[in-house]
N, C-alpha and C positions, 0 to 999 in steps of 0.2 A: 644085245647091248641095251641097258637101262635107258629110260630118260629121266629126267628132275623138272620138275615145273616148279619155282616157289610165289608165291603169294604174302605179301605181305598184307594184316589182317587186325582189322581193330584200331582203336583208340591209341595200341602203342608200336604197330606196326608189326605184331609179330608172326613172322615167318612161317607159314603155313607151306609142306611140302608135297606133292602127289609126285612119286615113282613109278613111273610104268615100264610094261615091257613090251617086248615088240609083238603079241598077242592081244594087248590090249590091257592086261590085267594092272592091275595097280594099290598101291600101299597109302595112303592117308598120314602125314606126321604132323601133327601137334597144331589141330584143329581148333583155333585158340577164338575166333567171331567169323560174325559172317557166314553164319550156315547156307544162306541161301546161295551165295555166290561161288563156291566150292562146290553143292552141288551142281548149279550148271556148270559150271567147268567139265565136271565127272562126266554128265551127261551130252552136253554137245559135243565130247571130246568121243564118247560112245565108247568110252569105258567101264571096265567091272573092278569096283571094290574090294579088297579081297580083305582087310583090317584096317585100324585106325592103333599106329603106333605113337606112343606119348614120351619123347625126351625127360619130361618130367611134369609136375603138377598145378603148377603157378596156373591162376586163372587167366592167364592172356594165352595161354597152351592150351587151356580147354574148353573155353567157353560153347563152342558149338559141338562138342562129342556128340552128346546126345541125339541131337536131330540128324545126324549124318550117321550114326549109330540105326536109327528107327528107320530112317529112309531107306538104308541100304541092305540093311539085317546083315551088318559085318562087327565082328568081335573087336573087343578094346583092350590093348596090352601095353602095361606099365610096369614097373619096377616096385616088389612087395613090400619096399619101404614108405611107399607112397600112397598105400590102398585108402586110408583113411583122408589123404589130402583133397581127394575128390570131392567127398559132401561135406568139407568143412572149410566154412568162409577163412575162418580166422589161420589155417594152415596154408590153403591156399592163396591166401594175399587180398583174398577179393573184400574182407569184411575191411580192409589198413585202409580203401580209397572211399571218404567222404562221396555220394551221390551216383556210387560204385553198385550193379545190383549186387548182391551174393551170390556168390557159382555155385552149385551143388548137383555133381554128375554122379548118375549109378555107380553103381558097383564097376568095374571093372571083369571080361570074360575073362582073361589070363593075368596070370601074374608073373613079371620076370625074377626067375630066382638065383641065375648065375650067370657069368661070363660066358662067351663062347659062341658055338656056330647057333642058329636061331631057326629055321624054314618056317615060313608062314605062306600057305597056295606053294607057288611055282617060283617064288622070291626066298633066297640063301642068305643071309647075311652075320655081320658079327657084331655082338652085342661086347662094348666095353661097360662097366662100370665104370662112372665119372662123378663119384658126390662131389660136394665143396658147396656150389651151389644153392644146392639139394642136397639133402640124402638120402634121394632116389634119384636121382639124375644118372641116365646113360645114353651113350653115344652109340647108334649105328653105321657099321665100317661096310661098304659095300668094298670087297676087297677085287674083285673082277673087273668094276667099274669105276676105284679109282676115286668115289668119292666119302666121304664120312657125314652125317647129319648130327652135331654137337648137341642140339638146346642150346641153354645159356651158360656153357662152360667157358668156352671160348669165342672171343668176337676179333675182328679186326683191328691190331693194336691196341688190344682191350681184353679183359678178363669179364666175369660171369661177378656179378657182386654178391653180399656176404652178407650182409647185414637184414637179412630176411629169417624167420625162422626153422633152426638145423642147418642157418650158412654156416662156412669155415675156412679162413682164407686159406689156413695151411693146407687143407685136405684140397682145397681145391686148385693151387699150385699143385700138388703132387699128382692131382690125376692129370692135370695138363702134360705135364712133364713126362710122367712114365706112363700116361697111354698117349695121348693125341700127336705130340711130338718126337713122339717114335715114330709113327708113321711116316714113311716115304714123305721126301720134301716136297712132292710134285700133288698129292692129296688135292685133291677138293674142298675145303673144311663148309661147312655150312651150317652158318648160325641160328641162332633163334629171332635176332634182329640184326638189320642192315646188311654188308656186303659178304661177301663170298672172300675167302681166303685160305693161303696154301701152310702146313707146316713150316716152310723151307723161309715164305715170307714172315712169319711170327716169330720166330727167333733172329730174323736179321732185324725189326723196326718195334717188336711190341715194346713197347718199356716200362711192362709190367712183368717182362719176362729175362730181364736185364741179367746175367749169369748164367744163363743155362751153359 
């Protein structure tokens, strides 16, 4: 059985997750500030690293890769539509905030190129494609354990917003709908910001999803 620990990280509070397993091993998701304090976690928890996975590329998603990258010697995997959003302010959002530094992260070690089952170490999982958002935005389905790790596709009673560059509300209504909300009503969802929420609850109260 997995755990989830999330962390919320930064100036905008963004959702920083570590996955572990009952060995110890554990997954990094979307390392957005706060290098230092993610570290200790890692390490008082006496944990092993084993990658750092990116929902997508907004700088509140990535701002600490790098030094948790160097520290740990564990590889970085994103979605090949985003390879370039890393060291560029202006796509990653970090050049749009006045007093903001510029984010600009390496290269990325993998790149995700399709849907499907995933293994990374000792860790199974299923990678959705989720643009709208992003146009590299995807979702992790841990399907054993029942939970999903979204980004900012889906929030509580709330959608992932559009107006960033390559958003799209259509596309991004339609990945909601025909991936996340497929999923079993009982799902875990887990956002990029704020709380936790179920499939089964987003279609009975979001009222951005009014018609499904």
């Amino acid at each position: 059985m997995l755990k989830i620990n999330t962390y919320p990280l930064g100036p905008i509070q963004t959702n920083c997750y570590i996955v572990r397993d009952e060995a110890g091993n554990c997954l990094i998701v979307d390392p957005g500030e706060e290098s230092s304090r993610i570290i200790r976690k890692v390490v008082s928890q006496e944990l092993t690293p084993i990658a750092i996975l990116l929902t997508h590329a907004h700088f509140d998603h990535i701002g600490a890769v790098d030094s948790i990258r160097d520290r740990f010697g564990i590889p970085l995997y994103i979605h090949e539509e985003e390879r370039e959003w890393l060291s560029d302010p202006k796509l990653n959002g970090s050049a749009k905030y006045p007093g903001l530094q510029d984010v600009r992260i390496r290269k990325p070690d993998h790149l995700i190129s399709k849907e499907g089952l995933m293994n990374v170490g000792p860790f199974s999982f299923e990678v959705l494609y989720t643009p709208g958002h992003s146009p590299g935005s995807v979702s992790y389905i841990f399907e054993e354990d029942r939970f999903a790790i979204v980004g900012d596709t889906l929030f509580k009673r709330s959608i992932g917003r559009t107006d960033l560059p390559g958003g799209n509300t259509g596309i991004l209504l339609d990945s909601i709908h025909n991936k996340l909300l497929t999923l079993d009503d009982d799902y875990i969802i887990y956002p990029g910001h704020e709380s936790a929420t179920t499939p089964g609850d987003e279609k009975d109260s979001n009222p951005y999803l009014n018609g499904f």
